[in-house]
Predicted model as a PDB file, atoms N, CA, C, CB and O in Angstrom, pLDDT in the B-factor column:
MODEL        1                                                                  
ATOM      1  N   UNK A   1     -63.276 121.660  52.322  1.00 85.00           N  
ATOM      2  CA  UNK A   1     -63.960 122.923  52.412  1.00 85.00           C  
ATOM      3  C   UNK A   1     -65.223 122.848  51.570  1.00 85.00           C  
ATOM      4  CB  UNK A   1     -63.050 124.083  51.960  1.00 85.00           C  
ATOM      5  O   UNK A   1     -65.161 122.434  50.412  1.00 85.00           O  
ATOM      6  N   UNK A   2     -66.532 123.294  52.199  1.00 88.00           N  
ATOM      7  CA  UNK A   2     -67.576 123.560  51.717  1.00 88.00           C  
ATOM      8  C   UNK A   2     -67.830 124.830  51.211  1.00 88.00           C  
ATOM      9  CB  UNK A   2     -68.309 123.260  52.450  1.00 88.00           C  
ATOM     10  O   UNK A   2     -67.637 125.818  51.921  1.00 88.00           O  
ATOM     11  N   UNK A   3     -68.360 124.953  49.736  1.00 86.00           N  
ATOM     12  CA  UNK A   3     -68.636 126.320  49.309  1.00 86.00           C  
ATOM     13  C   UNK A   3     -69.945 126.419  48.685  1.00 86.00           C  
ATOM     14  CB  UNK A   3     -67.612 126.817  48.375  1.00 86.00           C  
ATOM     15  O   UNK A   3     -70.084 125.935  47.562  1.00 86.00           O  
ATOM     16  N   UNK A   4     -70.676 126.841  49.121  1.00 85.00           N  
ATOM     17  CA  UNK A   4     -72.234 127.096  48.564  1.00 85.00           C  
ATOM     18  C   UNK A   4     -72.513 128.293  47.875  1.00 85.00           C  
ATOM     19  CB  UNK A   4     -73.254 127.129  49.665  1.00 85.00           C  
ATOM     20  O   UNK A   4     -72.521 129.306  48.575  1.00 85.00           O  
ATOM     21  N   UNK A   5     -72.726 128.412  46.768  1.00 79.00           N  
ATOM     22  CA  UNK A   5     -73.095 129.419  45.983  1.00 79.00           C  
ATOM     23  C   UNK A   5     -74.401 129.875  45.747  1.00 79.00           C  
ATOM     24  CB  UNK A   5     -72.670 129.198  44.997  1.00 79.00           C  
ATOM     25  O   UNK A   5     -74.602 129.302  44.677  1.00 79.00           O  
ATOM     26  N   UNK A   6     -75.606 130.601  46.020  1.00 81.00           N  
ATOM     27  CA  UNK A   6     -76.532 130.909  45.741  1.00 81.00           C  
ATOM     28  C   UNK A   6     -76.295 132.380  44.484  1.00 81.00           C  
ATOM     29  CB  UNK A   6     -77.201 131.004  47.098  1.00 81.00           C  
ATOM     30  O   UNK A   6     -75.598 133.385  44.625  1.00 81.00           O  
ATOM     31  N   UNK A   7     -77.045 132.032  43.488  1.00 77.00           N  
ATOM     32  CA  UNK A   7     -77.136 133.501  42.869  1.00 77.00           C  
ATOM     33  C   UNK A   7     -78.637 133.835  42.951  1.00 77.00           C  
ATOM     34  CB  UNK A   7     -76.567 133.609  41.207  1.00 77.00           C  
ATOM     35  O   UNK A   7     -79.661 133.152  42.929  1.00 77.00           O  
ATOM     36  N   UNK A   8     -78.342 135.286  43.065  1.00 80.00           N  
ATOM     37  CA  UNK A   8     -79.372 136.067  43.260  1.00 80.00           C  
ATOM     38  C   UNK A   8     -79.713 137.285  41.890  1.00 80.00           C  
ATOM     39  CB  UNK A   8     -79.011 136.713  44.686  1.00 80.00           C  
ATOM     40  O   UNK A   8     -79.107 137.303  40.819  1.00 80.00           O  
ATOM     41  N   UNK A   9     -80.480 137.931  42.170  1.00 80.00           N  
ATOM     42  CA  UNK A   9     -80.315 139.276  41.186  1.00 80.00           C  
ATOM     43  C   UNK A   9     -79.404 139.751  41.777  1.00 80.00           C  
ATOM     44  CB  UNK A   9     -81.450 140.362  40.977  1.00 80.00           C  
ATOM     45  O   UNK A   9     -78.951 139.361  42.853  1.00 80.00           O  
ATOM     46  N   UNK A  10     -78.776 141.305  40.650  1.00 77.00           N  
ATOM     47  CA  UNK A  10     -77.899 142.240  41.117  1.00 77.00           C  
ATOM     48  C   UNK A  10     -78.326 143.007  40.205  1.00 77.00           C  
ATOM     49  CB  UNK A  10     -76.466 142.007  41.251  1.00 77.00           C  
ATOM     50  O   UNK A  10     -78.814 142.800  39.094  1.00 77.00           O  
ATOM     51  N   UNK A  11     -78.048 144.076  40.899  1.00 82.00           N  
ATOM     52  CA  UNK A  11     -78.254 145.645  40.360  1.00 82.00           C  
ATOM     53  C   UNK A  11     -77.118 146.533  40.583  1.00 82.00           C  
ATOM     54  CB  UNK A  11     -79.467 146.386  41.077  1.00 82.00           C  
ATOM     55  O   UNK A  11     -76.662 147.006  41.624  1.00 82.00           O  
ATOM     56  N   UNK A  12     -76.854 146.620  39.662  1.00 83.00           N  
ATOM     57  CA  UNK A  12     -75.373 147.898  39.972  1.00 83.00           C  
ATOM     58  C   UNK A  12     -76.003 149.322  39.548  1.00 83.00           C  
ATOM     59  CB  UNK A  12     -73.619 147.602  38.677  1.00 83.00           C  
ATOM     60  O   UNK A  12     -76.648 149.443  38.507  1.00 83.00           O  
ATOM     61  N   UNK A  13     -75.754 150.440  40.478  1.00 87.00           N  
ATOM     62  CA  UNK A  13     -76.130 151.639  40.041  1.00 87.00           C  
ATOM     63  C   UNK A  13     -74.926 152.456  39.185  1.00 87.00           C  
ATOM     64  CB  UNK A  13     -76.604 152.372  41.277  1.00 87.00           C  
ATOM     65  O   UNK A  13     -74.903 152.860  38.022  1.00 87.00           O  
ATOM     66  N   UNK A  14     -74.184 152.504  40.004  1.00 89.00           N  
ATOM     67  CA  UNK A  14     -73.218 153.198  39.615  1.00 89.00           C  
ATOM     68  C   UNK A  14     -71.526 152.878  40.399  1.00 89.00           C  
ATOM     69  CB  UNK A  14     -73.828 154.589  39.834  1.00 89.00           C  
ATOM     70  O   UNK A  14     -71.532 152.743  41.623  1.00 89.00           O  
ATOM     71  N   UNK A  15     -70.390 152.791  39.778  1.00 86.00           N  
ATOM     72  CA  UNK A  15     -68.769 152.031  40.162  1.00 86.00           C  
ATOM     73  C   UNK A  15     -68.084 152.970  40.018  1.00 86.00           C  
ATOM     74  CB  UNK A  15     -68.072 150.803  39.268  1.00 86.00           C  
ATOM     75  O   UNK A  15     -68.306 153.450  38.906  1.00 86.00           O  
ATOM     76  N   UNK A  16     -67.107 153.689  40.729  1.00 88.00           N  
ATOM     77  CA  UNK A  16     -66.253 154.379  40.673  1.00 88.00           C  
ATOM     78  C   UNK A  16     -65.052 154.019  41.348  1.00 88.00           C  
ATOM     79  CB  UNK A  16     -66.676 155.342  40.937  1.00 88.00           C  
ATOM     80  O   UNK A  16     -65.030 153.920  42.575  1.00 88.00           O  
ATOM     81  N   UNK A  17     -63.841 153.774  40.487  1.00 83.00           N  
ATOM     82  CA  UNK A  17     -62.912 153.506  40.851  1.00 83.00           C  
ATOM     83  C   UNK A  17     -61.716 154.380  41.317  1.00 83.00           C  
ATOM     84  CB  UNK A  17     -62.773 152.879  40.145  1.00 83.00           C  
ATOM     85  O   UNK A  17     -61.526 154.944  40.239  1.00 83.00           O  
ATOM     86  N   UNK A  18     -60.820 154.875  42.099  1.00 84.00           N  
ATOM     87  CA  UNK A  18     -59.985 155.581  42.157  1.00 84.00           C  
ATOM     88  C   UNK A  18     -58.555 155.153  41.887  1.00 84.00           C  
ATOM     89  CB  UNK A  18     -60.187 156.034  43.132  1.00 84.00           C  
ATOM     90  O   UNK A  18     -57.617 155.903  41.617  1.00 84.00           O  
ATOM     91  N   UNK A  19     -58.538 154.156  41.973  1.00 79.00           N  
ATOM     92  CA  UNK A  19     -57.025 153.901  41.886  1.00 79.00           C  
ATOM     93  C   UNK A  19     -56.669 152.295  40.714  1.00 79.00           C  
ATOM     94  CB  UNK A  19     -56.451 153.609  43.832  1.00 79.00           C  
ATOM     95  O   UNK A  19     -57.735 151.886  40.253  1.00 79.00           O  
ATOM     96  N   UNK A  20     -55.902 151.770  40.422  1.00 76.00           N  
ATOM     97  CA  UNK A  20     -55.996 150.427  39.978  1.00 76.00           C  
ATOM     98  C   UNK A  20     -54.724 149.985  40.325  1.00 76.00           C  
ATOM     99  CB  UNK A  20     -56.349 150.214  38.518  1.00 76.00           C  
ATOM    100  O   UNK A  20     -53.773 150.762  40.245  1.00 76.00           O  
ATOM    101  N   UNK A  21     -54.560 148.633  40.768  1.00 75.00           N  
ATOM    102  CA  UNK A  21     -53.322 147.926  41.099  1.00 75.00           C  
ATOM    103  C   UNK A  21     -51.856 147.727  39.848  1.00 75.00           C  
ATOM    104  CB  UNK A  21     -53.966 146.447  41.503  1.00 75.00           C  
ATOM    105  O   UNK A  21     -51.898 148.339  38.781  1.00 75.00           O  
ATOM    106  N   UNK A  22     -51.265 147.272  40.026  1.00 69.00           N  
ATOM    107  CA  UNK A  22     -50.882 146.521  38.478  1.00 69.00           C  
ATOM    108  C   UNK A  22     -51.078 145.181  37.897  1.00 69.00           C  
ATOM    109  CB  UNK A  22     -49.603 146.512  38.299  1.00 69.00           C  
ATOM    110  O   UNK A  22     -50.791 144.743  36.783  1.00 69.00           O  
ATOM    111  N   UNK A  23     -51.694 144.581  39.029  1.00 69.00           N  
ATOM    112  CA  UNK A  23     -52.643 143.324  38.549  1.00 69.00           C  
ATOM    113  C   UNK A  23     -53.716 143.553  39.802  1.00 69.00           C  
ATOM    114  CB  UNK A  23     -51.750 141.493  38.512  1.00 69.00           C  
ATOM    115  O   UNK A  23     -53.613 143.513  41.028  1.00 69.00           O  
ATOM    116  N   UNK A  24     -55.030 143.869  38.665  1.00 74.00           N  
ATOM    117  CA  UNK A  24     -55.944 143.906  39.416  1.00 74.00           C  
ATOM    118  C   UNK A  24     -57.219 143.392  38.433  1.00 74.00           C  
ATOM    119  CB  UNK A  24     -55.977 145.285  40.073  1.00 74.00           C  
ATOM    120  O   UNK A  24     -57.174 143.866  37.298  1.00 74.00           O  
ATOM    121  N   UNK A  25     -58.301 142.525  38.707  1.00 74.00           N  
ATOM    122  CA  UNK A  25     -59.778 142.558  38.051  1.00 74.00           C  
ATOM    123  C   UNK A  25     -61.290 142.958  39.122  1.00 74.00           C  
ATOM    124  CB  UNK A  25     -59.973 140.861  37.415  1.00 74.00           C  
ATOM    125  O   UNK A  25     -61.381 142.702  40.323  1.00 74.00           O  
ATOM    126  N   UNK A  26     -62.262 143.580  38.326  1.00 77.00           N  
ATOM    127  CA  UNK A  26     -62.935 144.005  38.705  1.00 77.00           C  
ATOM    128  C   UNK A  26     -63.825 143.326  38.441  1.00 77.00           C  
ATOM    129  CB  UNK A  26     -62.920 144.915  38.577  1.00 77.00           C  
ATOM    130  O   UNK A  26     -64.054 143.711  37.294  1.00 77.00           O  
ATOM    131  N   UNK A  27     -64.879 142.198  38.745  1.00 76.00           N  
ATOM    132  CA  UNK A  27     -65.501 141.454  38.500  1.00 76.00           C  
ATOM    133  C   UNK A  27     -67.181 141.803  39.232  1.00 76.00           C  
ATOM    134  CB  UNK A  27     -64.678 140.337  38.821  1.00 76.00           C  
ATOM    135  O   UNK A  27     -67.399 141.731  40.441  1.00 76.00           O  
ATOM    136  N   UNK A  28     -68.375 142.230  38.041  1.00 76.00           N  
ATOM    137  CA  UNK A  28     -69.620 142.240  38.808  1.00 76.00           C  
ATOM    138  C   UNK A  28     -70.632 141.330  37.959  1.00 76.00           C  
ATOM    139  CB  UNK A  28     -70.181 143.806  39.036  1.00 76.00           C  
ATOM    140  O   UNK A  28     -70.898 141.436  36.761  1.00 76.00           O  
ATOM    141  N   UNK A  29     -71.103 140.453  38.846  1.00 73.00           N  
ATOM    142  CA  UNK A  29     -72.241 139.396  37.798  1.00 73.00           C  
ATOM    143  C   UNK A  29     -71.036 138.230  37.523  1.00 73.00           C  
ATOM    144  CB  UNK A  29     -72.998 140.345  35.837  1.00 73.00           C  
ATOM    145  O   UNK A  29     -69.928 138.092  38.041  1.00 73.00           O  
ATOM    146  N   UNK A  30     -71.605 137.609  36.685  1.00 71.00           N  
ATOM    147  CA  UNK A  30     -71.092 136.291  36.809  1.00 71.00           C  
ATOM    148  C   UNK A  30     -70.400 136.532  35.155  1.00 71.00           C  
ATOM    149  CB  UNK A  30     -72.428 134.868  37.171  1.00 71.00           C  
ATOM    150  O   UNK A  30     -70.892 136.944  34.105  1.00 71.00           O  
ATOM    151  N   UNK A  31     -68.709 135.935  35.632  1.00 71.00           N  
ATOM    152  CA  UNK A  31     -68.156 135.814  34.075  1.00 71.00           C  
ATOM    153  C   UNK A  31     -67.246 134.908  33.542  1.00 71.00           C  
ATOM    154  CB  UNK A  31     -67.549 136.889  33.706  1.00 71.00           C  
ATOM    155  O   UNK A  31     -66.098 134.654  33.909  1.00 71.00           O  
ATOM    156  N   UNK A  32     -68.144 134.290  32.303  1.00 73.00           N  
ATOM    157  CA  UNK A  32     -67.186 132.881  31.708  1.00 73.00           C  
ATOM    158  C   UNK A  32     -65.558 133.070  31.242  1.00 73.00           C  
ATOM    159  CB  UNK A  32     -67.970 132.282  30.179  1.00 73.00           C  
ATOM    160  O   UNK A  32     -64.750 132.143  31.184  1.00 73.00           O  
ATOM    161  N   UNK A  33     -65.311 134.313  30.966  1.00 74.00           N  
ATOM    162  CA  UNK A  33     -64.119 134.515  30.326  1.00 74.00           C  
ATOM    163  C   UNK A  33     -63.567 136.170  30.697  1.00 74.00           C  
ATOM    164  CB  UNK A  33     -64.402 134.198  28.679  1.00 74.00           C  
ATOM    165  O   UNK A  33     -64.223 137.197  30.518  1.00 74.00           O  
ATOM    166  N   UNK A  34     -62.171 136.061  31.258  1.00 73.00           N  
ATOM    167  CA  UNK A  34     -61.182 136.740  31.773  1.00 73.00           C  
ATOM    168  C   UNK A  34     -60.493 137.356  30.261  1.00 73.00           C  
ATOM    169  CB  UNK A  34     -60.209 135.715  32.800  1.00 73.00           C  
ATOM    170  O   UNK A  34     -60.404 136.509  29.373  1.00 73.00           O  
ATOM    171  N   UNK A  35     -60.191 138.232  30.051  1.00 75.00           N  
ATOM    172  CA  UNK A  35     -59.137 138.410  28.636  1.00 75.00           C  
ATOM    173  C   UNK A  35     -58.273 139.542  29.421  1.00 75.00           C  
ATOM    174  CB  UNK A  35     -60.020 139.093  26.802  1.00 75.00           C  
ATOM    175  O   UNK A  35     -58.636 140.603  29.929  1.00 75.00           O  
ATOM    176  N   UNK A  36     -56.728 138.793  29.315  1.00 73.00           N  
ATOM    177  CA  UNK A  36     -55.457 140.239  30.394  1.00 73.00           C  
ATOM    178  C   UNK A  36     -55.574 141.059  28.727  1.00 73.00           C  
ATOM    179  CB  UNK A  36     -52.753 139.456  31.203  1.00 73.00           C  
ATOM    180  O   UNK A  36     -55.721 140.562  27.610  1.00 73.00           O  
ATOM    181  N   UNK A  37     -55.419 142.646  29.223  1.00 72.00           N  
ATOM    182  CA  UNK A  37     -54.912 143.743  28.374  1.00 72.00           C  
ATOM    183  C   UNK A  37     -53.833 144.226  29.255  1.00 72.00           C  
ATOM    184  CB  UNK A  37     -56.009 144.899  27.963  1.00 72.00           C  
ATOM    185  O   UNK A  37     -53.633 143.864  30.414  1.00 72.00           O  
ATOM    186  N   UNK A  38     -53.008 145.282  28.412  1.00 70.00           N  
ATOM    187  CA  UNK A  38     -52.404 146.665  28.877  1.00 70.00           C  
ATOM    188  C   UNK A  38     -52.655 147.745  28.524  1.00 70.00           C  
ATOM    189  CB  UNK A  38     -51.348 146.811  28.748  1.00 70.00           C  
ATOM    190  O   UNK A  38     -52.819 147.824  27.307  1.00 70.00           O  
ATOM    191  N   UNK A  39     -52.783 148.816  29.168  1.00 70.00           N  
ATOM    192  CA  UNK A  39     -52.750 150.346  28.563  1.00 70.00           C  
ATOM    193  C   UNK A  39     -51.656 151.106  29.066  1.00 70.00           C  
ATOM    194  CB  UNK A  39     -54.040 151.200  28.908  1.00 70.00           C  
ATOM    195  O   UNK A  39     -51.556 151.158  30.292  1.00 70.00           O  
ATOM    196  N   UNK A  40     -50.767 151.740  28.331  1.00 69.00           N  
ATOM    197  CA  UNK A  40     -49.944 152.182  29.084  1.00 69.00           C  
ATOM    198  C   UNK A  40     -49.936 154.473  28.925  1.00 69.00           C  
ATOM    199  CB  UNK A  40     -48.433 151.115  28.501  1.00 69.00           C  
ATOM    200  O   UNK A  40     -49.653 154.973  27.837  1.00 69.00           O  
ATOM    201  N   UNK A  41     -50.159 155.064  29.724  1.00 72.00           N  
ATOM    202  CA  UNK A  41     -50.168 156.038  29.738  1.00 72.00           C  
ATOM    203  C   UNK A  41     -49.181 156.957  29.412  1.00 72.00           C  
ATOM    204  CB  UNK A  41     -50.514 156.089  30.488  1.00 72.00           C  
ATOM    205  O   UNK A  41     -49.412 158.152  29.229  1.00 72.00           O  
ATOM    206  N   UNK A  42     -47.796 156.299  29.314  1.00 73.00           N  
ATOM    207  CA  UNK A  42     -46.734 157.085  29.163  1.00 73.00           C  
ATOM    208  C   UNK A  42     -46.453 157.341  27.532  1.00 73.00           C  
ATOM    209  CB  UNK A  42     -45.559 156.408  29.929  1.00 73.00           C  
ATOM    210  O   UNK A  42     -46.237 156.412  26.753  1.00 73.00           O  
ATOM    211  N   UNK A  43     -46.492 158.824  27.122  1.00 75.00           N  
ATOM    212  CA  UNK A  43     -46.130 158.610  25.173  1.00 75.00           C  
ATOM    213  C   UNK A  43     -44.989 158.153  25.001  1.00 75.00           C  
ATOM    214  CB  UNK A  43     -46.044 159.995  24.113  1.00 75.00           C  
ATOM    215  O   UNK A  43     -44.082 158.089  25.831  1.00 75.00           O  
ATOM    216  N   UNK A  44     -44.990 157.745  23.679  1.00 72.00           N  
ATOM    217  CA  UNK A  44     -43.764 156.704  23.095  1.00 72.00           C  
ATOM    218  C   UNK A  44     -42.482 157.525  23.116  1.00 72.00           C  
ATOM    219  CB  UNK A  44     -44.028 156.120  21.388  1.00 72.00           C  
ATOM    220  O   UNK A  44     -41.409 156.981  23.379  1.00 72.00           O  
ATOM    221  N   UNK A  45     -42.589 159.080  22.788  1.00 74.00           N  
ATOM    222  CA  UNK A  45     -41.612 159.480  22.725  1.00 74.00           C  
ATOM    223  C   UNK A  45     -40.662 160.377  24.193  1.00 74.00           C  
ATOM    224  CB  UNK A  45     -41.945 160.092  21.607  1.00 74.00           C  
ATOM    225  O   UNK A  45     -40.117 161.453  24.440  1.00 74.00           O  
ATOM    226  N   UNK A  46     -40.931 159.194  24.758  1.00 72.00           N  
ATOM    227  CA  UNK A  46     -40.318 159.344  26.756  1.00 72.00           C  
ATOM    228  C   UNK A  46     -39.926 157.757  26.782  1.00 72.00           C  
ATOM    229  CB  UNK A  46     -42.032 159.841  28.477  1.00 72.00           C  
ATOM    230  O   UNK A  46     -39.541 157.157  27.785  1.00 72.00           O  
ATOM    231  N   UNK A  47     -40.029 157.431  26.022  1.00 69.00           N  
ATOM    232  CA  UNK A  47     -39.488 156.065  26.515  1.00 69.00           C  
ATOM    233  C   UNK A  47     -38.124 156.132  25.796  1.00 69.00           C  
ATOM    234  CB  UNK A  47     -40.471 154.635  26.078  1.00 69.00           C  
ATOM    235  O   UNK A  47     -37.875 156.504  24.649  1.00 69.00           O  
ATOM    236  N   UNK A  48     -36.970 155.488  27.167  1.00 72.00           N  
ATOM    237  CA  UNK A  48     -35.549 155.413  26.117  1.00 72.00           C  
ATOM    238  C   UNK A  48     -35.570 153.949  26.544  1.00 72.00           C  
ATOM    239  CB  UNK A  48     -33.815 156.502  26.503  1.00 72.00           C  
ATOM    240  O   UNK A  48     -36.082 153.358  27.495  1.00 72.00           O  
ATOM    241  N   UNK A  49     -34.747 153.535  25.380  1.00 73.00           N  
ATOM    242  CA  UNK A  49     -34.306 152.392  25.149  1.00 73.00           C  
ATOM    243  C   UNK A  49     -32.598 152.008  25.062  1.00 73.00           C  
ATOM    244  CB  UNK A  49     -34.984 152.159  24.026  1.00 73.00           C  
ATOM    245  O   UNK A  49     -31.886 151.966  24.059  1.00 73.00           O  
ATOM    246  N   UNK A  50     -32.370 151.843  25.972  1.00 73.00           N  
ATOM    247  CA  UNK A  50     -30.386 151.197  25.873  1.00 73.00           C  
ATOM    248  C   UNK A  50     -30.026 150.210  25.562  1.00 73.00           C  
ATOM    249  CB  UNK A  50     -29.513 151.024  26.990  1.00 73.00           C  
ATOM    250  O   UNK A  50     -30.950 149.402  25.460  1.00 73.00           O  
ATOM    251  N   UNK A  51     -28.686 149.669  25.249  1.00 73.00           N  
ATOM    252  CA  UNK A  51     -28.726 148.501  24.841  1.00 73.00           C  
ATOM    253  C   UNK A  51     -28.063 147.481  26.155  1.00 73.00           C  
ATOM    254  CB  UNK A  51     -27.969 148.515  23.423  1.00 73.00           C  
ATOM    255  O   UNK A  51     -27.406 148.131  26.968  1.00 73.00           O  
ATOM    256  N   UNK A  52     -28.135 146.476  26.344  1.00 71.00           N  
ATOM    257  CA  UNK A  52     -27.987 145.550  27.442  1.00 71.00           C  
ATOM    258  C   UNK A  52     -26.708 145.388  27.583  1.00 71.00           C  
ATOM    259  CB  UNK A  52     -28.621 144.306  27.313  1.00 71.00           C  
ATOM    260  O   UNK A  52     -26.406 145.620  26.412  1.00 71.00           O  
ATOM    261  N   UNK A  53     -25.956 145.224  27.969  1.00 69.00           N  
ATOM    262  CA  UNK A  53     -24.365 144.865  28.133  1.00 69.00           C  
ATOM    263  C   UNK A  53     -24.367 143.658  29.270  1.00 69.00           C  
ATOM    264  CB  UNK A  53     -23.336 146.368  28.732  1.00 69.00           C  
ATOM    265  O   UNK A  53     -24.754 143.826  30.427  1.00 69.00           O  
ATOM    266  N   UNK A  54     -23.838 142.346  28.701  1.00 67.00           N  
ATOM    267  CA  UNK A  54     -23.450 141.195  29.357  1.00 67.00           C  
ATOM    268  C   UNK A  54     -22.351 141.277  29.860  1.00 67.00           C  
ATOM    269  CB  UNK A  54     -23.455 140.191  28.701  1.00 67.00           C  
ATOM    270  O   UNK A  54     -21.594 141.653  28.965  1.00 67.00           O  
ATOM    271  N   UNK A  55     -21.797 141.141  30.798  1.00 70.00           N  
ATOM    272  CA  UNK A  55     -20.471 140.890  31.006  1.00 70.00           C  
ATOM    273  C   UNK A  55     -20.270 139.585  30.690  1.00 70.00           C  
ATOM    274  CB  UNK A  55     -20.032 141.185  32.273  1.00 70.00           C  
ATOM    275  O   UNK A  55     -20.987 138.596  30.844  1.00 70.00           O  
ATOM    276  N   UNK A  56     -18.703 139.793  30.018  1.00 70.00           N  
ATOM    277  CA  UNK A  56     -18.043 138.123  29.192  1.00 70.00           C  
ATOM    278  C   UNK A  56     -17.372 137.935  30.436  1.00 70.00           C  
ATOM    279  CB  UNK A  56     -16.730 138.079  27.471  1.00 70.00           C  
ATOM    280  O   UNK A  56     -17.009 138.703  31.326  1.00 70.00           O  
ATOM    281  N   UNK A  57     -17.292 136.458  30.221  1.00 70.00           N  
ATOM    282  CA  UNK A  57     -16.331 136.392  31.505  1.00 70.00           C  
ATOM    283  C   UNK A  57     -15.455 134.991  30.595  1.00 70.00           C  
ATOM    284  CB  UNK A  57     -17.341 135.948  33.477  1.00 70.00           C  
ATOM    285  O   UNK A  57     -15.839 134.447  29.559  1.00 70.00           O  
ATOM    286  N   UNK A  58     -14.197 134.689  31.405  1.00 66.00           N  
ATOM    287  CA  UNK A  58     -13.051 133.671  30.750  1.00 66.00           C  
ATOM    288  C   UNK A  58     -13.412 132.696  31.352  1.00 66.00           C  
ATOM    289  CB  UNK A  58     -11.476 133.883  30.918  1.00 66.00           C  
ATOM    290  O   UNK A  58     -13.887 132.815  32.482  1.00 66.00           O  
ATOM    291  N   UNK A  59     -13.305 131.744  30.875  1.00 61.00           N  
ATOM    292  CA  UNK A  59     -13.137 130.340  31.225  1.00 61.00           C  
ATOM    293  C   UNK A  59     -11.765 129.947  31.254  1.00 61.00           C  
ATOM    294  CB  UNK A  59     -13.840 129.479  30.325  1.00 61.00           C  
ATOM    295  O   UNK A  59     -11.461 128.787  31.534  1.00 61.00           O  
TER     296      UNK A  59                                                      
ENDMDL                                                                          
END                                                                             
């Protein structure tokens, strides 16, 4: 496969996003370095936490 790249100028006026994936990047212009974050919207005090239960089993 052949891939030819020309860069040109770019002008961005204005980006409006409506929605975002749960893995998604938005990339305009050219960029050496990616860095993943999270933000998470939900407050801390809505989050429950249980504890895991393994089932043992006999040998």
């Amino acid at each position: 496969m052949n891939y030819t790249v020309i860069n040109r100028g770019l002008s961005v006026g204005n980006i409006t996003i409506t929605a975002v994936a749960s893995s998604s990047v938005l990339l305009v212009g050219d960029t050496e370095t990616i860095t993943c974050s999270s933000i998470f919207d939900t407050p801390p005090e809505s989050l429950i936490i249980t504890p895991t239960f393994v089932p043992l089993t006999t040998s």
